[in-house]
C-alpha positions in Angstrom: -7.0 43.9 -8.5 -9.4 42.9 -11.4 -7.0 39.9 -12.2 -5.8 39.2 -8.5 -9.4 38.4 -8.2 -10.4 36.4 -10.9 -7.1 34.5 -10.7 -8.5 34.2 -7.0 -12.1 32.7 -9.0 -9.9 30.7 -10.6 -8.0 28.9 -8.0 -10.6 28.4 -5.7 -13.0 26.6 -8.7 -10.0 24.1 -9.3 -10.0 23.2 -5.7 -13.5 22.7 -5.0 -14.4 21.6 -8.3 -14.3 17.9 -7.1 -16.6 18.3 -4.4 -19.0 20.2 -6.1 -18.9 17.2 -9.7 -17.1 14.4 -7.7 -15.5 11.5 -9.6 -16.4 7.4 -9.9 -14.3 4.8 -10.9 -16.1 1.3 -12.1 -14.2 -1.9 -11.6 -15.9 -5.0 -13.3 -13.3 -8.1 -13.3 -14.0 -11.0 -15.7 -15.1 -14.0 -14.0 -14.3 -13.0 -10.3 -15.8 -15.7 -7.6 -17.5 -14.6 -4.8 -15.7 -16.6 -2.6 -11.9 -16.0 -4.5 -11.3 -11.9 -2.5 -10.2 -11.8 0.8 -13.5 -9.3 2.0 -15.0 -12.2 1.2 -13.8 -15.5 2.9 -11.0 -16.5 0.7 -7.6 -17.4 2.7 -5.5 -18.5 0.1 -5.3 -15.4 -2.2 -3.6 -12.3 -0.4 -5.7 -9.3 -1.6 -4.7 -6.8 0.7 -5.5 -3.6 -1.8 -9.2 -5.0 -1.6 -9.5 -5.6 2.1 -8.0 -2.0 2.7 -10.9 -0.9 -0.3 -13.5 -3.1 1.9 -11.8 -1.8 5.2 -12.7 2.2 3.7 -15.7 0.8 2.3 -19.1 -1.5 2.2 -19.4 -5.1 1.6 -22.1 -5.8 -0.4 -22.9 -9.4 0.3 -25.9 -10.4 -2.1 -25.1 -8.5 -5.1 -27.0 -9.9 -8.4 -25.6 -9.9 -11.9 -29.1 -10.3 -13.7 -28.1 -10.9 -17.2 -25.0 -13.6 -16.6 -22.5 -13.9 -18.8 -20.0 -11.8 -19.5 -21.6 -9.6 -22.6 -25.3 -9.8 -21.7 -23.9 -8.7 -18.1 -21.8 -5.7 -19.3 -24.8 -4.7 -21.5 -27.2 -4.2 -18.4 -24.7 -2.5 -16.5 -24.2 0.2 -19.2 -27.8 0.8 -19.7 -29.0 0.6 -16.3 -31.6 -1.9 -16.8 -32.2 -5.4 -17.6 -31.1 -6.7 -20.5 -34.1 -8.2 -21.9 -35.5 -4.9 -22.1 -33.5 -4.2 -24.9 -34.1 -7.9 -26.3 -31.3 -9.8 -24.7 -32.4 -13.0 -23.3 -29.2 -14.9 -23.4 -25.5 -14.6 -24.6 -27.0 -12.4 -28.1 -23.6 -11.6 -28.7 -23.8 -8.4 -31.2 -27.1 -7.5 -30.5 -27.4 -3.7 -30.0 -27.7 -1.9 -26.9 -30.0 1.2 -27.4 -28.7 4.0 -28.9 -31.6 6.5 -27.8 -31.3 10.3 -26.6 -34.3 9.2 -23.4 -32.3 5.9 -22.9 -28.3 6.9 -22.6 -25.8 4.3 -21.6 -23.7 5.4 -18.3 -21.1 6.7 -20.3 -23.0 9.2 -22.9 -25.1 10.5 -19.6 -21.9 11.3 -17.7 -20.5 12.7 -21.0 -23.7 15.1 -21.7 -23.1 16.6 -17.9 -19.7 17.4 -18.6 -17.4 14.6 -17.2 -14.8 13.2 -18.9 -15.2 9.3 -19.8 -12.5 7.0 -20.1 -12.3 3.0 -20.8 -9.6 0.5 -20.2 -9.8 -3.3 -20.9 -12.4 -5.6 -22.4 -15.3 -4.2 -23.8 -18.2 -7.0 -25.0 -21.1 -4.6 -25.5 -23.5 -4.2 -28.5 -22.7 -4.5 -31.9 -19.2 -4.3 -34.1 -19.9 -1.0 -35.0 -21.1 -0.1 -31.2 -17.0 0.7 -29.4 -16.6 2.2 -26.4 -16.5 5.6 -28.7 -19.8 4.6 -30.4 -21.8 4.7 -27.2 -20.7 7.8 -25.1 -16.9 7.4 -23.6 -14.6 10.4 -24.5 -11.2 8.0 -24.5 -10.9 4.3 -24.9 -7.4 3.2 -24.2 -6.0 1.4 -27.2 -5.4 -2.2 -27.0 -1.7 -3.0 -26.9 0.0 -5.7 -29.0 0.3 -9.2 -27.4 3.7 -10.7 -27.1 4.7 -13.3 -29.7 6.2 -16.3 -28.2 9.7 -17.6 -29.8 10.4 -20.9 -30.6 12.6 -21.4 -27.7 10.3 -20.0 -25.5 7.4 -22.5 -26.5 10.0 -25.2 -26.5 11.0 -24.5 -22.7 7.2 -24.4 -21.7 5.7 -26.8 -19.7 3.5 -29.5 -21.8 0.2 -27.6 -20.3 1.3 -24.3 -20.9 3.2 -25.1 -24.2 -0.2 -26.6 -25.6 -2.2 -23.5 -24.5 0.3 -21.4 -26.6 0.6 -23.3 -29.7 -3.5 -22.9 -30.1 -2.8 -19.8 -30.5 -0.4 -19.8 -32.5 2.5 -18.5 -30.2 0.0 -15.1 -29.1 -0.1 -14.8 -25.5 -3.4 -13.6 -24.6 -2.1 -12.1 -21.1 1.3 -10.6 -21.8 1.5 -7.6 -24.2 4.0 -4.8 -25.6 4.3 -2.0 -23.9 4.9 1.7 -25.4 8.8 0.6 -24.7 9.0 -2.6 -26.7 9.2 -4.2 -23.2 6.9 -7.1 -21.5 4.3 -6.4 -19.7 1.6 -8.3 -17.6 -1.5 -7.1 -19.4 -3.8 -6.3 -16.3 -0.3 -4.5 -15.1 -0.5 -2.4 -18.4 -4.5 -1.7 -17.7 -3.5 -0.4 -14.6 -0.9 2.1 -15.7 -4.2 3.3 -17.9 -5.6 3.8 -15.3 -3.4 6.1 -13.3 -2.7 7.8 -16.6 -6.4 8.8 -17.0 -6.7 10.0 -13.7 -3.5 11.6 -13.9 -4.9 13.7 -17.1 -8.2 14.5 -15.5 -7.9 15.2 -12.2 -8.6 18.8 -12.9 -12.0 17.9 -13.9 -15.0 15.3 -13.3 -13.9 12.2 -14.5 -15.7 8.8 -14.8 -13.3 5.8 -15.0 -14.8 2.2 -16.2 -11.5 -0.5 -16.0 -13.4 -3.9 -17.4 -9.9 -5.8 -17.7 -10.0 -9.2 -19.4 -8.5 -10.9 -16.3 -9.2 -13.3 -14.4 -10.7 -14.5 -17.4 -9.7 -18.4 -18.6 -6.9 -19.1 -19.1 -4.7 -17.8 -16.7 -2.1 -20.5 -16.9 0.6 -17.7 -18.4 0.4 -16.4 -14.9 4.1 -15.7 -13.9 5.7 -17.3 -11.3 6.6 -14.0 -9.2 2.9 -13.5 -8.8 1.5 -17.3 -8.3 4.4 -17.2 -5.6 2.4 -14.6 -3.5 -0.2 -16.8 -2.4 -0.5 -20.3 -1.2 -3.2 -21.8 -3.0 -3.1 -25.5 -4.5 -1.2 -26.4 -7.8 -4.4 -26.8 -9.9 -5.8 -23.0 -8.6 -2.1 -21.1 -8.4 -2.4 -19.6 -12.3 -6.0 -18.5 -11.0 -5.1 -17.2 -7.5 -2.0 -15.0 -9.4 -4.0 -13.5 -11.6 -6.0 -12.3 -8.6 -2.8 -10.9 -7.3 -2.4 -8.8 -10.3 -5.6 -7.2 -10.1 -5.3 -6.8 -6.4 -2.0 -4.3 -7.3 -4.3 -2.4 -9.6 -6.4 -1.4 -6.6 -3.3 -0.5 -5.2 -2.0 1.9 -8.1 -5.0 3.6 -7.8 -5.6 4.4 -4.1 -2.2 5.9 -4.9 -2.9 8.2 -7.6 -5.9 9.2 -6.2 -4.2 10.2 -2.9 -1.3 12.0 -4.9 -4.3 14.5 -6.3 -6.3 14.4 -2.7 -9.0 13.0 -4.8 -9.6 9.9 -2.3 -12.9 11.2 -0.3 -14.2 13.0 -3.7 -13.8 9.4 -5.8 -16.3 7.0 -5.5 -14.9 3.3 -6.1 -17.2 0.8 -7.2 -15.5 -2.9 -7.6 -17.3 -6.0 -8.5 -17.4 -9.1 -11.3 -19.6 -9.3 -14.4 -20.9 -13.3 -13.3 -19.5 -16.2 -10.5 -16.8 -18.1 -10.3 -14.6 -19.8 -13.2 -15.1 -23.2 -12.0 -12.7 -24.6 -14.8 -9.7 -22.8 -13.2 -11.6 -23.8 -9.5 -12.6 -20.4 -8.6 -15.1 -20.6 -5.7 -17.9 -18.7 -5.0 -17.7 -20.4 -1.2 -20.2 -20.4 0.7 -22.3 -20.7 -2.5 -22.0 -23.6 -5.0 -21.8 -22.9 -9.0 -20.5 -20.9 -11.5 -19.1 -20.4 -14.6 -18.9 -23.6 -17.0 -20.0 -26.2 -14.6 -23.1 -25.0 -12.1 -24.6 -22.1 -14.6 -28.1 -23.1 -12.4 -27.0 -22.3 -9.3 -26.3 -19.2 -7.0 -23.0 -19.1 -7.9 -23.0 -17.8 -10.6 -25.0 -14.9 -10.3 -24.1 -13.7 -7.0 -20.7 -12.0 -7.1 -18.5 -10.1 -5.1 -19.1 -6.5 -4.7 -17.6 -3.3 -2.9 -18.2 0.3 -2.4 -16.0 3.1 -1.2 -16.2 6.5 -0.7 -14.5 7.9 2.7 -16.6 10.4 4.3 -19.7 9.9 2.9 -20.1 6.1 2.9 -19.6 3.7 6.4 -16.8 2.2 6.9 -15.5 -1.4 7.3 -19.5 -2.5 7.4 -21.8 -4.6 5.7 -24.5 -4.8 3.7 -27.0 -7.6 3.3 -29.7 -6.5 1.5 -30.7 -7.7 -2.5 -29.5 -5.4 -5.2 -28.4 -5.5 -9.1 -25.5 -4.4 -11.1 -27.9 -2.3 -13.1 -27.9 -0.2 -9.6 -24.3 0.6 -10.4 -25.8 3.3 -13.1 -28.7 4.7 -10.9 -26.1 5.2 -8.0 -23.3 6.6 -9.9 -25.6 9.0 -11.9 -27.3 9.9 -8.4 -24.1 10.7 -6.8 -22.6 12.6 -9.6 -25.5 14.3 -11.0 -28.3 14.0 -8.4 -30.9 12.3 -10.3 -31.1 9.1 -12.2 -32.6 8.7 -16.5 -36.3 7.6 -16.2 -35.0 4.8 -18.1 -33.1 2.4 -15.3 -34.3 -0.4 -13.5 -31.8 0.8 -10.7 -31.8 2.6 -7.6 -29.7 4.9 -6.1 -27.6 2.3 -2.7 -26.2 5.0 -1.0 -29.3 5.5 1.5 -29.2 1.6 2.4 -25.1 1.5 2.2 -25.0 4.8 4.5 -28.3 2.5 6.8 -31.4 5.1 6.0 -32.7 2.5 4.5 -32.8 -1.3 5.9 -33.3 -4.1 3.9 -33.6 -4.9 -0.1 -32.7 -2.5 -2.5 -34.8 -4.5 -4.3 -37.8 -6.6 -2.9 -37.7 -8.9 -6.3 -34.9 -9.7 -8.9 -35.4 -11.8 -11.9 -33.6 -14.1 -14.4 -34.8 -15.3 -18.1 -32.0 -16.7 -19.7 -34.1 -18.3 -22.7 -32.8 -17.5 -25.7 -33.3 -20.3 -28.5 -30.6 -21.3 -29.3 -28.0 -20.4 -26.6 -26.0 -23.0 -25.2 -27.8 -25.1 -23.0 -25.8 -24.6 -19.8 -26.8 -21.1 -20.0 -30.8 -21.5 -19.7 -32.0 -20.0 -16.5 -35.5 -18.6 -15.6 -35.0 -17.7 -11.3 -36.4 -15.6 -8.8 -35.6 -14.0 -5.7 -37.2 -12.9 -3.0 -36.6 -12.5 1.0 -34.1 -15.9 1.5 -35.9 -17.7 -1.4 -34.3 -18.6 -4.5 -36.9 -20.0 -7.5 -35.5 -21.9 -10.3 -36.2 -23.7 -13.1 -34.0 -24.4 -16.0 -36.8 -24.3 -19.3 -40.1 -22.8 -19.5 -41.9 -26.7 -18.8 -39.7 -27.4 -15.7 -41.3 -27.6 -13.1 -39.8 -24.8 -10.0 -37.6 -25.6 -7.7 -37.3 -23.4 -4.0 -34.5 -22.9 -2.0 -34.2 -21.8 1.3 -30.6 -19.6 0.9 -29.7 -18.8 4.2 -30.1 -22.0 5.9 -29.1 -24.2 2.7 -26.4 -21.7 0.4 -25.3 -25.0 -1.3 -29.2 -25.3 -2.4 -29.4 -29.0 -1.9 -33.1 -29.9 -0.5 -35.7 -28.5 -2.8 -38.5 -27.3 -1.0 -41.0 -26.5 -3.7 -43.7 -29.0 -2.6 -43.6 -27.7 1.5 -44.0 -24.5 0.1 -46.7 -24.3 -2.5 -47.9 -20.4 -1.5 -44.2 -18.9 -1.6 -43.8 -20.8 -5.2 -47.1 -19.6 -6.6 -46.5 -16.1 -5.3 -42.8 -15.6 -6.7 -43.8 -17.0 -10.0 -46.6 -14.9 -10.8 -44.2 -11.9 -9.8 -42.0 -13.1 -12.2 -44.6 -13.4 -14.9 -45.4 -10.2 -14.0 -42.6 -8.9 -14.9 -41.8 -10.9 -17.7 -44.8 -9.4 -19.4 -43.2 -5.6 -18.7 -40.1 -7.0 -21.5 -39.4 -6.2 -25.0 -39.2 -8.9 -27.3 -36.5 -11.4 -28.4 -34.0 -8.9 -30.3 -32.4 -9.8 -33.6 -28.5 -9.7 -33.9 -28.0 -8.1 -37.1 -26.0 -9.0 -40.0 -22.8 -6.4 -39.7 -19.4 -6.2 -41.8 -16.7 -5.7 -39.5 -15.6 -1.8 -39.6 -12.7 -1.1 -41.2 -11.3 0.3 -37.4 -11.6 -1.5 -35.0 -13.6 -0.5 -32.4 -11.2 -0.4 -29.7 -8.2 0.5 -31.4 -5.1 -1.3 -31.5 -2.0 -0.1 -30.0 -1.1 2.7 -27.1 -2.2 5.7 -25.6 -5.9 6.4 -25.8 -7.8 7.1 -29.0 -10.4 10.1 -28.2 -14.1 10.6 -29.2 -13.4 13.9 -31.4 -10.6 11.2 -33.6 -13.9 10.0 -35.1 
């Protein structure tokens, strides 16, 4: 009877267990416009995994990456908090995220509580010596080998396509090997990651982070049975595919989690780490900038972002109000955990996603991209607040207002009808700018003798080390 019951313990623990440490999966695409998803606006890229995610789900239509580009962005969003309050004030490439027991990155806080972390794609945080391993994650999916173009092959290729190659040397950058010695897409590889993880630990808590390296430039490898699938223009069809590719991700997962009944017990979190690619004419419609060309405007920090969890979060609604990716950390730890590090600059968005809460998430966000330097395109010192955007590209510029909701494309500066709201949003942001660490040093590092993210298949583990 003794056994009958535990057995009984047992069984009942592996049921529940998901309810009682429920899961969250992290999606944060590479240069995703907010105008280039169907949830948001765009008509000529079928993306019908996302509109069924946005359809379970909340659209979150002025979400903020406050440390654009690509690594400084990834950095705040696995601390929590903004960048410069570890010393990044621009690109810093190799500068260290904190490695602190009061200031844990996402993935060593979910680790210390239990969960099982996992990694799949691009990484782009901290130093050489700071993996995906280094910093918290349990498993970091190895990086496969890419495909090595023949001399035919090249030969065959279009002239565009043909030069993109041969700069590389014949290395595709988006077709790999997989475990079979066969072809493979690479985001359709990250994918299969991903179910595999899942697929491991579905007995268990698991946090998932998928940072693959599309939509990332160039996509011009894109194959023709996925530009097919949409009907945007010749110049945007490599682009739009690649879109398509990620879209099926979405896909593979709702799958896997519905094969475990982990759907209402997995919190989905999908978004971009900065705006549009404007080089391979992403949009971020009805906003203007981006990437490369039209780093100063709204573009290219506001991206597209989604939330789902069935059951706990609405449904096929909206959400308006201003919030961060650093809020991606408070709200995961909140919903897993119940309480958020003392560290963040986040908040927990399920009490303004579920409507307890009505407007901002945050009342103020700020930008000070002004590290010496960085490439001049990607100089920024801005401020929101309410439907006002503040801007100015260097310290002696003089600020520039924007009214957002009446002019998106921010074409009529309205500084000088507006002294108060100008004076008033830039002392916030000196404010705030006084709160920040200083300008941190990237140090000096030999490359390690492993690479951080391994290469080749399967997953390398934290207790390899």
């Amino acid at each position: 009877m003794r056994c009958i019951i535990g057995f009984f313990v047992v069984l009942v623990f592996a049921v529940s267990h998901a309810a009682d440490r429920p899961n969250a999966v992290l999606i944060y695409i590479d240069d995703l416009g907010y105008g280039d998803i169907g949830p948001f606006g765009c008509e000529d890229i079928p993306t019908p995994h996302l509109d069924r995610l946005a359809k379970e789900g909340v659209v979150c239509t002025t979400s903020y990456i406050t440390n654009p580009p690509c690594c400084p962005s990834r950095c705040a969003l696995i601390m929590g908090q903004y960048g410069q309050r570890f010393g990044k004030y621009g690109m810093s490439r190799g500068l260290a995220i904190p490695d602190e027991a009061e200031r844990p990155t996402l993935a060593k806080y979910l680790s210390g509580k239990g969960y099982a972390t996992g990694q799949v794609g691009k990484w782009d945080i901290g130093t050489k010596q700071q993996g995906p391993l280094q910093v918290g994650f349990g498993e970091v999916a190895r990086r496969p080998p890419a495909k090595q173009y023949s001399e035919e092959e090249i030969a065959a290729m279009p002239k565009a396509l043909r030069k993109t190659v041969e700069a590389k040397k014949g290395v595709s950058q988006f077709f790999c090997i997989d475990e079979q010695g066969e072809e493979q897409w690479l985001t359709d590889y990250d994918g299969d990651r991903m179910v595999d993880f899942i697929e491991r630990h579905r007995d268990e808590p698991f946090f998932l982070y998928w940072s693959p390296l599309a939509v990332h430039s160039k996509s011009i490898e894109a194959p023709e049975r996925l530009k097919s699938r949409t009907t945007a223009p010749e110049e945007r069809r490599a682009l739009a595919g690649a879109i398509c590719a990620v879209d099926d991700q979405v896909g593979k997962l709702f799958e896997v989690l519905e094969a475990h009944d982990l759907r209402e017990e997995t919190l989905i979190i999908f978004s971009s780490d900065n705006g549009a690619n404007i080089g391979e004419y992403g949009t971020s419609t009805p906003y203007t900038g981006g990437k490369g060309a039209g780093t100063q405007k709204e573009g290219w920090v506001r991206v597209p972002t989604i939330f789902s969890l069935p059951g706990q979060l609405p449904q096929g609604e909206t959400y308006a109000g201003m919030m961060a990716n650093f809020d991606f950390y408070s709200t995961i730890a909140s919903y897993t955990c119940g309480e958020i590090p003392e560290h963040c600059d986040g908040v927990d968005l399920f009490p303004w996603l579920q409507g307890k809460k009505t407007g901002d998430a945050h009342k103020n966000l700020f930008w000070l991209n002004n590290e010496p330097g960085d490439a001049e395109r990607r100089h920024l010192i801005a401020a929101r607040w309410q439907d006002w955007r503040l801007y100015k590209k260097y310290e002696a510029d003089a600020w520039q207002l924007f009214d957002l909701k009446n002019d998106p494309t921010e074409s009529t500066d309205l500084a000088a009808e507006h002294p108060d709201v100008v004076k008033k949003m830039a002392k916030r942001h000196a404010d705030w700018a006084k709160t920040l660490a200083p300008l941190g040093e990237t140090p000096t590092l030999k490359k390690p003798a492993k690479p951080t993210v391994p290469k080749g298949h399967g997953w390398e583990t934290a207790s390899a080390e």
